[in-house]
C-alpha positions as semicolon CSV with decimal commas, in nm:
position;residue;x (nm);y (nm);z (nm)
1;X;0,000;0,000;0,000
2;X;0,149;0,322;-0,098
3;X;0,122;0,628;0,152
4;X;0,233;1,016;0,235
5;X;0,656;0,815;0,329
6;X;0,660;0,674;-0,051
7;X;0,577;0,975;-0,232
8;X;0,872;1,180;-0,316
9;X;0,898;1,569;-0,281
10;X;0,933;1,870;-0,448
11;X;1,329;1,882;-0,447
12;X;1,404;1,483;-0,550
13;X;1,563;1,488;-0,882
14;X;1,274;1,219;-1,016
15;X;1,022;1,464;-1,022
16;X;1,225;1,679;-1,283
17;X;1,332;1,418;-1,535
18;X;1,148;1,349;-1,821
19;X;1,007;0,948;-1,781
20;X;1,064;0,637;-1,996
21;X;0,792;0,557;-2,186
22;X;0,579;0,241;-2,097
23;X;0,649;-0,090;-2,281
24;X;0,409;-0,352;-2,379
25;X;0,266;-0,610;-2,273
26;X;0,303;-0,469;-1,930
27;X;0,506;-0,699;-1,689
28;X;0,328;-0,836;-1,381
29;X;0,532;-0,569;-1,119
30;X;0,379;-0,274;-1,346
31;X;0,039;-0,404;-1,337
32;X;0,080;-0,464;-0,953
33;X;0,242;-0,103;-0,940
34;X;-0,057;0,005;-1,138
35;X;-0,258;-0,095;-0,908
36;X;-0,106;0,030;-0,646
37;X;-0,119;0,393;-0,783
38;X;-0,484;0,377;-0,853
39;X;-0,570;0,212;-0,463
40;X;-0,391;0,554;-0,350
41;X;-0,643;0,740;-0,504
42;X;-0,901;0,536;-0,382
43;X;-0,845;0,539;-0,060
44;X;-0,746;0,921;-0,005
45;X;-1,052;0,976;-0,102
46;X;-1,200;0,789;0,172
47;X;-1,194;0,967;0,470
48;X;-1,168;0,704;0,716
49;X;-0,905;0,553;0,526
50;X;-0,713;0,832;0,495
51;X;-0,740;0,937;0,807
52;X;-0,607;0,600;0,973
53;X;-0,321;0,630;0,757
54;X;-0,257;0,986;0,720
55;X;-0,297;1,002;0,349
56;X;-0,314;1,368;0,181
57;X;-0,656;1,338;-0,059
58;X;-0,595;1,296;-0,421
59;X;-0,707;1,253;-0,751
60;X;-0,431;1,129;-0,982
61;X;-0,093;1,018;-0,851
62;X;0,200;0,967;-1,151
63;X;0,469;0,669;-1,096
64;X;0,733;0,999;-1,129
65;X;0,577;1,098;-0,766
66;X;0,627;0,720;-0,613
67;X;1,056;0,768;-0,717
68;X;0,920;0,536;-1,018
69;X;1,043;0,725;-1,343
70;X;0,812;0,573;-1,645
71;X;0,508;0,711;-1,790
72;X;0,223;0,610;-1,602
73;X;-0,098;0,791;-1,374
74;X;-0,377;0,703;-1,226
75;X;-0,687;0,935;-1,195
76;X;-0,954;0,895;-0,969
77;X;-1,159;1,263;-1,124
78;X;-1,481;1,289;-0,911
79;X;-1,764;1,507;-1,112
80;X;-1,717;1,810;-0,829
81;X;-2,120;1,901;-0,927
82;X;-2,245;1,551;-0,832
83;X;-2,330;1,518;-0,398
84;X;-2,278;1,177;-0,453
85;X;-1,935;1,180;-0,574
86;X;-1,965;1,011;-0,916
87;X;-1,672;0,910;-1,057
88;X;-1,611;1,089;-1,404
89;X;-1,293;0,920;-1,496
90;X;-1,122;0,599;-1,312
91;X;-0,831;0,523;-1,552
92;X;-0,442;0,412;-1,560
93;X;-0,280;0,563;-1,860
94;X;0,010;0,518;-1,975
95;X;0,270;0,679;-2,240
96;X;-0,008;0,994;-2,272
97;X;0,002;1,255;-2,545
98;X;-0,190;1,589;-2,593
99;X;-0,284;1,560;-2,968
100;X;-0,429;1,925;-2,993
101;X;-0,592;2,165;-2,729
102;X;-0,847;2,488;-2,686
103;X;-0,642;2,820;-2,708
104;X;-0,876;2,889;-2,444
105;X;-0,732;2,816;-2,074
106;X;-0,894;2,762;-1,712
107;X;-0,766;2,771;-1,420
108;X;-0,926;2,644;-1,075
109;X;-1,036;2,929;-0,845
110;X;-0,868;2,802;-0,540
111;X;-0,508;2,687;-0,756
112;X;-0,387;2,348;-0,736
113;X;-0,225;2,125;-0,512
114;X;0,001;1,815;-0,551
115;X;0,081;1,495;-0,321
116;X;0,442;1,598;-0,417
117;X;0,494;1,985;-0,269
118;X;0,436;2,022;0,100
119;X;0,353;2,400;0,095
120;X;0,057;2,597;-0,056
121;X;0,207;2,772;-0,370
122;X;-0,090;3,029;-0,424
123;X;-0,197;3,185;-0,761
124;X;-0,378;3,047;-1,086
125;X;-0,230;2,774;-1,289
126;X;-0,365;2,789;-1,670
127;X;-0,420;2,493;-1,821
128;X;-0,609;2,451;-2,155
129;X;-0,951;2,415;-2,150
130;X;-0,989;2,138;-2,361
131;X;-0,736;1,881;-2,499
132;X;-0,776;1,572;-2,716
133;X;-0,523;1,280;-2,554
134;X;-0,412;0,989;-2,665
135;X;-0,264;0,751;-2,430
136;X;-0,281;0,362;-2,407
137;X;-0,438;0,137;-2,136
138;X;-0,317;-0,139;-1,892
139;X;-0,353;-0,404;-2,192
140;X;-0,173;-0,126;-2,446
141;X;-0,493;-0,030;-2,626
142;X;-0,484;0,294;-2,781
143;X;-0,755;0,547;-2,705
144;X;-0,782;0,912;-2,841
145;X;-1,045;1,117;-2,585
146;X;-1,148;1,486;-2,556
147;X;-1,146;1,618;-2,233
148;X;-1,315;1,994;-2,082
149;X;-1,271;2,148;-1,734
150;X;-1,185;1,963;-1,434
151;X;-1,089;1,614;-1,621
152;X;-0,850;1,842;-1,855
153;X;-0,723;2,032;-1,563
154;X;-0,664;1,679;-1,388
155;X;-0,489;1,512;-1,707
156;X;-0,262;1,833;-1,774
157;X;-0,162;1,839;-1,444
158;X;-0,004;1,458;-1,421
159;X;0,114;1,489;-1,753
160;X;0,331;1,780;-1,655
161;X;0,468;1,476;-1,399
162;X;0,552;1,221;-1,702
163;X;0,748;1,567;-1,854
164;X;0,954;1,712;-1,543
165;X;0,704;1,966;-1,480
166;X;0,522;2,113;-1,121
167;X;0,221;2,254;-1,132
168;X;0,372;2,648;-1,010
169;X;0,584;2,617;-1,273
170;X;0,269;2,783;-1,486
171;X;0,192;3,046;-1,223
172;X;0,281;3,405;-1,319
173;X;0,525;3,474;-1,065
174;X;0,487;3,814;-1,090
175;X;0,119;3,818;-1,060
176;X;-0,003;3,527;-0,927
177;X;-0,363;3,545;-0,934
178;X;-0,370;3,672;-1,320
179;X;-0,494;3,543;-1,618
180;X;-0,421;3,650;-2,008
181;X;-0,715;3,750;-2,196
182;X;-0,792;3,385;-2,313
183;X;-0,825;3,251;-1,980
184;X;-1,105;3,225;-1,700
185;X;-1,142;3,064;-1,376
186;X;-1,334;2,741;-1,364
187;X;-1,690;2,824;-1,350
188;X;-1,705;3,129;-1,559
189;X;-1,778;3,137;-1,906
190;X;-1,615;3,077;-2,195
């Protein structure tokens, strides 16, 4: 079971190298680890779970973050506008790829957080608003989706983990709670 003491923080050198891509057929340690990643997720997001085990609440985790440098996440994306927490995307993917995107971007009105950096780095992070990805699955199937909003914002996020990238490295660090004329906050119009 992987919790808060396996996953790696801002500093390590894995979180800013750029991961090996996955190989196929997977061998039985990645589907384990695979696993693993994705019953993180699951139970951060219960709160009695994570409470007895101190786990920080989450909803993707990328191998990158667990000192594990190959390109692989699990997301857990709950629809936020559902009270009973339906699941909008429960996925592994692997070797992901953002085919084309909105020029559009959104950012989440509170910022983002990550399972990998301790403190609260405050300020917008724009991400585009939509993106078509193509990634493959635990079995190596290729799919191409389009994804809007919070699933986008999600994906784009651990992505930026398969690349070397943290989430405030897209704040403005001059003006932190700006956006260009293309963006808006989640919730606002387009």
């Amino acid at each position: 079971m992987i919790t808060m003491d396996d996953i790696i923080r801002d500093g390590h050198p894995t979180l800013r190298k750029t991961a090996e891509k996955v190989t196929f057929p997977l061998t039985d340690e990645d589907r384990a680890f695979a696993q693993d990643l994705m019953d993180y997720l699951h139970n951060s997001q219960d709160e009695e779970i994570a409470e007895k085990y101190g786990l920080r609440a989450g909803v993707g985790l990328a191998a990158p973050q667990v000192n594990v440098s190959k390109q692989m996440t699990a997301v857990l994306i709950p629809d936020l506008e559902d009270p009973d927490g339906k699941i909008i995307m429960e996925e592994v993917v692997c070797n992901p790829r953002i085919l084309s995107h909105s020029l559009e971007k959104v950012a989440l009105p509170s910022g983002e957080g990550c399972l990998s950096v301790d403190q609260d780095v405050p300020g917008y992070v724009p991400r585009y608003a939509r993106i078509t990805l193509r990634y493959q699955d635990l079995e190596g199937n290729e799919h191409k989706k389009r994804f809007k909003g919070y699933p986008a914002i999600v994906l784009q996020h651990e992505i930026d983990h398969l690349n070397g990238i943290l989430y405030y490295d897209h704040i403005n660090q001059d003006a932190p709670f700006s956006l260009d004329q293309n963006s808006f906050v989640l919730g606002e119009e387009f």
